[in-house]
C-alpha positions as CSV (number, residue, x, y, z in Angstrom):
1,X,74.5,72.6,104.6
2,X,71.2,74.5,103.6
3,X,70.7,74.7,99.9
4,X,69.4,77.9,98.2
5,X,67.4,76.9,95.7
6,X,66.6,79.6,92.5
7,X,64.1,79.0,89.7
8,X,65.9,80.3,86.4
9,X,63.9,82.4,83.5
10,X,64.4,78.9,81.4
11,X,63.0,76.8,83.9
12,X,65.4,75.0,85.3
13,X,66.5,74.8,88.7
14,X,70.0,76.3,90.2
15,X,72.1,76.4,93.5
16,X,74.9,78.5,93.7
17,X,77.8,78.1,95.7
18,X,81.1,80.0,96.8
19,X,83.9,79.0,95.2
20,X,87.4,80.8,95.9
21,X,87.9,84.3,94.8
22,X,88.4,86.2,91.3
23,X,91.5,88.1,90.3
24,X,90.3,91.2,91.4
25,X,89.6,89.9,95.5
26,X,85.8,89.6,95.0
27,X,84.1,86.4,95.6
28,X,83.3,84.2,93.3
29,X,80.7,81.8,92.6
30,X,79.8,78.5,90.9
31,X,76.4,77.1,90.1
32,X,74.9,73.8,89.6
33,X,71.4,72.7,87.8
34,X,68.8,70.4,87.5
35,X,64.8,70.2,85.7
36,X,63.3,69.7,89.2
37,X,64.1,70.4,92.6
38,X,65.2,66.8,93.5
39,X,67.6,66.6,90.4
40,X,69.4,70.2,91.6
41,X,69.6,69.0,95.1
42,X,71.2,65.9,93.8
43,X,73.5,67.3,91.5
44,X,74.5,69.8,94.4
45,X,75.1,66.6,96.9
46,X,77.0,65.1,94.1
47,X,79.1,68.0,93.4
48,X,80.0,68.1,96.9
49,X,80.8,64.8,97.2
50,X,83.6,65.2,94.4
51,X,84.7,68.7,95.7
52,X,85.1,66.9,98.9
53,X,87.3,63.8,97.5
54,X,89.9,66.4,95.8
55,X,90.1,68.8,98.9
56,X,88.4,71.2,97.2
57,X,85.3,71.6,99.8
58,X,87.1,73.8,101.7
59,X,86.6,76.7,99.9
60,X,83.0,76.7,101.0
61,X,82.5,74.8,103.9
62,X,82.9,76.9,107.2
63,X,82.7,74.0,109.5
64,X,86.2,72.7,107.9
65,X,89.8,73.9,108.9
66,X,90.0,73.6,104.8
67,X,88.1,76.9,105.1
68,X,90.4,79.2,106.7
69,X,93.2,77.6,104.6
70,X,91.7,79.1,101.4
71,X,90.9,82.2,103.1
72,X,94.5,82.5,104.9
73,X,96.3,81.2,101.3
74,X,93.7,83.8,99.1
75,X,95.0,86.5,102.1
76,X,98.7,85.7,101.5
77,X,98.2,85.7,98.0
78,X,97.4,89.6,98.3
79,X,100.2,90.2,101.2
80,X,103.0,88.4,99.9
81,X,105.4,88.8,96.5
82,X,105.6,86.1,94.1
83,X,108.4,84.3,95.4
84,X,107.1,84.0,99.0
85,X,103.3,83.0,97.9
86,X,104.6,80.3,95.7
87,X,106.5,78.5,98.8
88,X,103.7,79.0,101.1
89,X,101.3,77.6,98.0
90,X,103.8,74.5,98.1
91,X,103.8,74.2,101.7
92,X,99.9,74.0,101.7
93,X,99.3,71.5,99.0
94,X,102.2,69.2,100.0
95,X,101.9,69.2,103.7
96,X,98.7,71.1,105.3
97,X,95.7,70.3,102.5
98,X,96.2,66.7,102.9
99,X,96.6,66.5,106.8
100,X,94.1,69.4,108.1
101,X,91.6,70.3,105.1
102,X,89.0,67.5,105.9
103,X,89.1,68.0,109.7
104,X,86.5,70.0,111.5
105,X,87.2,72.9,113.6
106,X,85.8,71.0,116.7
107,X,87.5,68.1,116.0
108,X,91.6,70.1,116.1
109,X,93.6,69.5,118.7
110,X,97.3,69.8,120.3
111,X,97.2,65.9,120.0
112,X,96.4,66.0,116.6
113,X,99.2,68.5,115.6
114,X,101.6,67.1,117.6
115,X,101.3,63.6,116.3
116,X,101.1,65.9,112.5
117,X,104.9,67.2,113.8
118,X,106.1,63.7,114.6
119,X,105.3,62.4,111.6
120,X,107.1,65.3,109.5
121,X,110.4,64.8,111.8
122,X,110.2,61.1,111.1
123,X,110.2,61.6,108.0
124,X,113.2,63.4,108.1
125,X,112.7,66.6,107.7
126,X,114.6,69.5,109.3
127,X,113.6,70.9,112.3
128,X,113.8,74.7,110.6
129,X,111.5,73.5,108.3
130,X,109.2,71.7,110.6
131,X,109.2,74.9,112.1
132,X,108.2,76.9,108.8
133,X,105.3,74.6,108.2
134,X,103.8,74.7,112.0
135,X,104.1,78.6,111.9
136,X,101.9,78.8,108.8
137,X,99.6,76.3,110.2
138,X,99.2,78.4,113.5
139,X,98.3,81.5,110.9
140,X,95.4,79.5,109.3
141,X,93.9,78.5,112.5
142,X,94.2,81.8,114.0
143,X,92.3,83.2,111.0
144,X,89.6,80.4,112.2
145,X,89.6,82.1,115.4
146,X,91.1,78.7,116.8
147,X,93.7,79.9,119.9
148,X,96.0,77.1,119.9
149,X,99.4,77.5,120.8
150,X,101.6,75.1,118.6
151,X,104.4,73.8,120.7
152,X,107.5,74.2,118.0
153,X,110.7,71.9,117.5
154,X,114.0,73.0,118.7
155,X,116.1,74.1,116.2
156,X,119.8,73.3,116.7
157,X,122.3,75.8,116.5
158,X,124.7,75.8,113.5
159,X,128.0,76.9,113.6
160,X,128.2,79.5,110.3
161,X,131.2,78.8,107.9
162,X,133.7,81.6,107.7
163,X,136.9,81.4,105.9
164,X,140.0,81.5,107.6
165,X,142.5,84.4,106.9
166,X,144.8,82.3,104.8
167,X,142.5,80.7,102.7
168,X,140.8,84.0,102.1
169,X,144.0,85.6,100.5
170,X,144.9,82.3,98.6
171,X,141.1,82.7,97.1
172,X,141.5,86.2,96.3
173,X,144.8,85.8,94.7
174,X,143.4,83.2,92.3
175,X,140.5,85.5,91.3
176,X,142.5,88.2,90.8
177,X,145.1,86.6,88.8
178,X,142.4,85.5,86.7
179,X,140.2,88.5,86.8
180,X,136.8,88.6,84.4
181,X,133.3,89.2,85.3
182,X,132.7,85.8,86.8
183,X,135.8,85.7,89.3
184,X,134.7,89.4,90.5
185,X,131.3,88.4,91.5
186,X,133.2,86.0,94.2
187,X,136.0,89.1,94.9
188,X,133.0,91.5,94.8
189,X,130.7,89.5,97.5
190,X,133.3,88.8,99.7
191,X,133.8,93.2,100.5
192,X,129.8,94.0,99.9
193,X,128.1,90.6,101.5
194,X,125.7,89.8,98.4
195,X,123.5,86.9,99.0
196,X,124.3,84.7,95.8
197,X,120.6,85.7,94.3
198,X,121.2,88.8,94.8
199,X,124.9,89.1,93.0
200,X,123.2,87.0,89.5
201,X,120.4,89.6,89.6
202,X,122.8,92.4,89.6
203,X,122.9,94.9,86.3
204,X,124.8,97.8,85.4
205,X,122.3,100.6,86.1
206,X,122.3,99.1,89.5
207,X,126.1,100.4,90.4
208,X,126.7,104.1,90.9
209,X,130.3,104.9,90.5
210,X,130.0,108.2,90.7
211,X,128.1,107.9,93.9
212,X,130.2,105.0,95.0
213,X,126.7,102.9,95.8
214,X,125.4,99.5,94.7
215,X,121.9,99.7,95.1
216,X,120.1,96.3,95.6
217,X,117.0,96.3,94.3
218,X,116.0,92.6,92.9
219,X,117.2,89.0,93.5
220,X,116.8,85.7,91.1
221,X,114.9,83.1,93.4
222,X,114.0,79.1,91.7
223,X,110.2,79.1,92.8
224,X,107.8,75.7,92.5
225,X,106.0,76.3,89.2
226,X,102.4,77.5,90.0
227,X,101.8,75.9,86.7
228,X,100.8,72.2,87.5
229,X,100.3,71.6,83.8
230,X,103.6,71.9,83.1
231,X,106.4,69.5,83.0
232,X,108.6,71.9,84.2
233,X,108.2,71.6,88.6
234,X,110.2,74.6,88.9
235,X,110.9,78.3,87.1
236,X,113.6,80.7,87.8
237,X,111.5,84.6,88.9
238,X,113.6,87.9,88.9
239,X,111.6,89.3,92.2
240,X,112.7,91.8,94.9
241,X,114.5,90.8,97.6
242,X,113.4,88.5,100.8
243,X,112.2,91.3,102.8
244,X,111.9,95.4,102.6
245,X,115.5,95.9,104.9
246,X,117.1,94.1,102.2
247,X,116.4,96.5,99.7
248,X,119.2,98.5,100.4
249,X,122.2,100.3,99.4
250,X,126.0,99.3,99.4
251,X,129.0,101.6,99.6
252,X,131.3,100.3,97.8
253,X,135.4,100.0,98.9
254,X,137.5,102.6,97.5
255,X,140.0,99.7,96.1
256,X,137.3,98.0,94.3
257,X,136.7,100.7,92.4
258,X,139.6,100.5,89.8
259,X,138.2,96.9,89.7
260,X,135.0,97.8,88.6
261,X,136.5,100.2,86.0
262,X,138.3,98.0,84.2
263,X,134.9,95.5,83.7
264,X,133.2,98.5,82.4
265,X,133.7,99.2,79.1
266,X,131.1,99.4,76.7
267,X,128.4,98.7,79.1
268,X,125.1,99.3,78.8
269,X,122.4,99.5,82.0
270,X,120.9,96.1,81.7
271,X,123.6,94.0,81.1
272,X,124.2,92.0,84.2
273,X,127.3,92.3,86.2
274,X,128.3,88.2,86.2
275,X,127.8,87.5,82.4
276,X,128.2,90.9,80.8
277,X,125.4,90.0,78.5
278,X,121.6,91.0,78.7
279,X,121.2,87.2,80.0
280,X,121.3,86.3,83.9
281,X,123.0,83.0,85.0
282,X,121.1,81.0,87.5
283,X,122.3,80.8,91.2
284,X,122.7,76.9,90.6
285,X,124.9,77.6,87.3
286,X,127.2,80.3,89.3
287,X,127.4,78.1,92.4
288,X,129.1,75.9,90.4
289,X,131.4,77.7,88.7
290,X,132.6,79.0,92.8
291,X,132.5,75.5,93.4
292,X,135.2,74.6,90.7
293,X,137.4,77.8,92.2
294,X,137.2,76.3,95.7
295,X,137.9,72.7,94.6
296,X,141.1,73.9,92.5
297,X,142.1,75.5,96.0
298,X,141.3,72.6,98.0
299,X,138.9,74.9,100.1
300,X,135.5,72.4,98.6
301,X,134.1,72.1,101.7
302,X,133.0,76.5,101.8
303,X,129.3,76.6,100.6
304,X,128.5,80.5,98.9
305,X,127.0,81.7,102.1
306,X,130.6,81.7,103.4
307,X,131.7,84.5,101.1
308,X,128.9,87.1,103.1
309,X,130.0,85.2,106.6
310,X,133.4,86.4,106.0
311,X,132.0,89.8,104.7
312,X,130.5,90.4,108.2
313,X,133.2,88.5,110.6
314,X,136.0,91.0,108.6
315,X,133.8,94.1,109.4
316,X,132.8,93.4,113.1
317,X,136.9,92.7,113.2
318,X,137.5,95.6,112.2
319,X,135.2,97.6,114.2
320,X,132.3,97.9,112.5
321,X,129.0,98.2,114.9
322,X,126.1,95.7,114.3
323,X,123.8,98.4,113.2
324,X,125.2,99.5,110.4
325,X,126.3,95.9,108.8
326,X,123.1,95.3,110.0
327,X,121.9,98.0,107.3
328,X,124.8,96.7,104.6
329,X,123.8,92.9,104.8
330,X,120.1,94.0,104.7
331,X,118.6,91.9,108.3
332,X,115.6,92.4,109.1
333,X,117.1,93.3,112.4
334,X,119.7,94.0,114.3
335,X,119.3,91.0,116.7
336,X,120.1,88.3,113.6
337,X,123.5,90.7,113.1
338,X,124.1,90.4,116.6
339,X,123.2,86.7,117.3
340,X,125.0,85.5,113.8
341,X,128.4,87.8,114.1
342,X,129.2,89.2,117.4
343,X,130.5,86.5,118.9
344,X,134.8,86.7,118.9
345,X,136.3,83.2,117.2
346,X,138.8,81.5,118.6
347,X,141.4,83.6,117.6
348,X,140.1,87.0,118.8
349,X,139.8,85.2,122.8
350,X,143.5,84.1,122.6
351,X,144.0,87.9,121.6
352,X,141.7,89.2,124.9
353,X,143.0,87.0,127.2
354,X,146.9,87.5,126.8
355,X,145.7,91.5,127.1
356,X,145.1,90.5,130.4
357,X,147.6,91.5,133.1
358,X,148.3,90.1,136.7
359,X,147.0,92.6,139.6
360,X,149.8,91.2,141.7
């Protein structure tokens, strides 16, 4: 690495280095010092040396894969909301930094990344998230100008939980006979399809009753805490919602309405929906609460998700076409609707094939 060596006003000597990037996007720079040109060189070789042992050379050195991880992870930064940065920032320093920031750019291979994806599945991670790391690794080598194509881990296909008819109307006769703000968020998601996040975020101002519109504009996500120092390894972020489709809007059912009526009285805009206080409850702290419903039911076994499964197999059974729940469940596109809902359960192929009559 040629130095560039400056003589300072005061005499002494100083080299200046790129280090990472200021607040504002511009590019900014560290310097070390010395009485003579021997000491500044040395002091530079030193501080290289330590940037080197704590992954930190690759925010200069071009040569390094770590390179194009600082400039892919300082791009994202820009890109990507709060939420999404956070788990890509995790993703790097757990996983990537450690495995690719000291190799050179001549020295990457499939062999290399392969062996990288091995390891990660034998360590028992999921597949999916396997996945998730590789893609991101592809990224930062493509902003190298490195044109590998990562070979990816099958993923294999879950079956999605839905509830059953029955159990449905034994669920929403308990939360109906025991109607209050927390029971309706689990009545409410299963006719609008609310991811859980989504539901605690919910406030007041949010539902139109006039209009007869929820509009979905924010979701409560647990991030890693971008604060190392703190003791704290995760913090709970009120941020928009996973992607632009799912910023949407809901029409809601004509028979929730009286519902909704009766749990708003002396409401004011911010209180949220769940707690009917100012104060959100956390995903975790609601889950549970759905958890103790289902368990007095003896239906334990539904995670949340199930609620918006059943959301979407009621509509496409009742004729709803896959681009308009698309729209209402808030998919980045219509091929997850399709690929995740329009396929008839068992019932609904009984149904088809005693429709079917004899020619003869």
């Amino acid at each position: 690495m040629k130095e560039n060596i400056y003589l300072r006003k005061d005499g002494r000597f100083e080299i200046r280095y790129h280090y990472g990037y200021k607040e504002d996007g511009s590019a900014n720079y560290k310097s070390v010092y010395g009485n003579s040109k021997e000491e500044v060189v040395k002091n530079y070789k030193n501080k290289i040396e330590y940037l080197f042992k704590n992954n930190d050379l690759l925010i200069f050195d071009k040569s390094y894969i770590g390179y194009d991880i600082n400039s892919w992870m300082h791009n994202s930064k820009i890109k990507n909301k709060k939420s999404t940065y956070s788990n890509y920032q995790y993703i790097l320093k757990s996983r990537i930094i450690p495995n690719f920031a000291k190799v050179k750019k001549k020295a990457i291979s499939i062999e290399l990344i392969n062996k990288f994806t091995s390891d990660l599945l034998n360590e028992g991670l999921a597949a999916k998230s396997v996945k998730d790391i590789l893609i991101i690794l592809q990224q930062i080598l493509k902003t190298g100008n490195i044109n590998l194509k990562i070979p990816m881990p099958k993923i294999p296909k879950s079956e999605i939980q839905i509830l059953k008819k029955d159990e449905q109307i034994k669920l929403e006769g308990e939360l109906l006979s025991n109607l209050n703000t927390m029971s309706f968020g689990i009545y409410f998601c299963l006719y609008t399809g609310l991811r859980i996040g989504e539901l605690c975020a919910l406030q007041w101002k949010n539902i139109d009753l006039q209009n007869k519109k929820i509009y979905v504009r924010q979701t409560i996500i647990r991030i890693k805490n971008p604060d190392e120092t703190s003791k704290k390894k995760t913090i709970i972020i009120i941020d928009e919602p996973k992607s632009s489709a799912s910023i949407r809007e809901i029409p809601i059912p004509d028979f929730l309405i009286p519902l909704i009526e009766k749990l708003n009285v002396n409401i004011t805009p911010n209180i949220f929906l769940i707690t009917g206080t100012e104060k959100f409850i956390e995903t975790r702290t609601y889950f549970n609460k759905y958890k103790k419903t289902m368990k007095k039911l003896d239906l334990a076994f539904y995670n949340f998700h199930a609620l918006r499964h059943t959301f979407a197999t009621r509509c496409i059974e009742n004729g709803c076409d896959s681009k308009t729940l698309s729209e209402i469940l808030g998919h980045s596109s219509v091929k997850i609707t399709l690929e995740r809902y329009v396929h008839p359960n068992y019932e609904n192929k009984v149904i088809m094939m005693n429709q079917l009559k004899p020619l003869y």
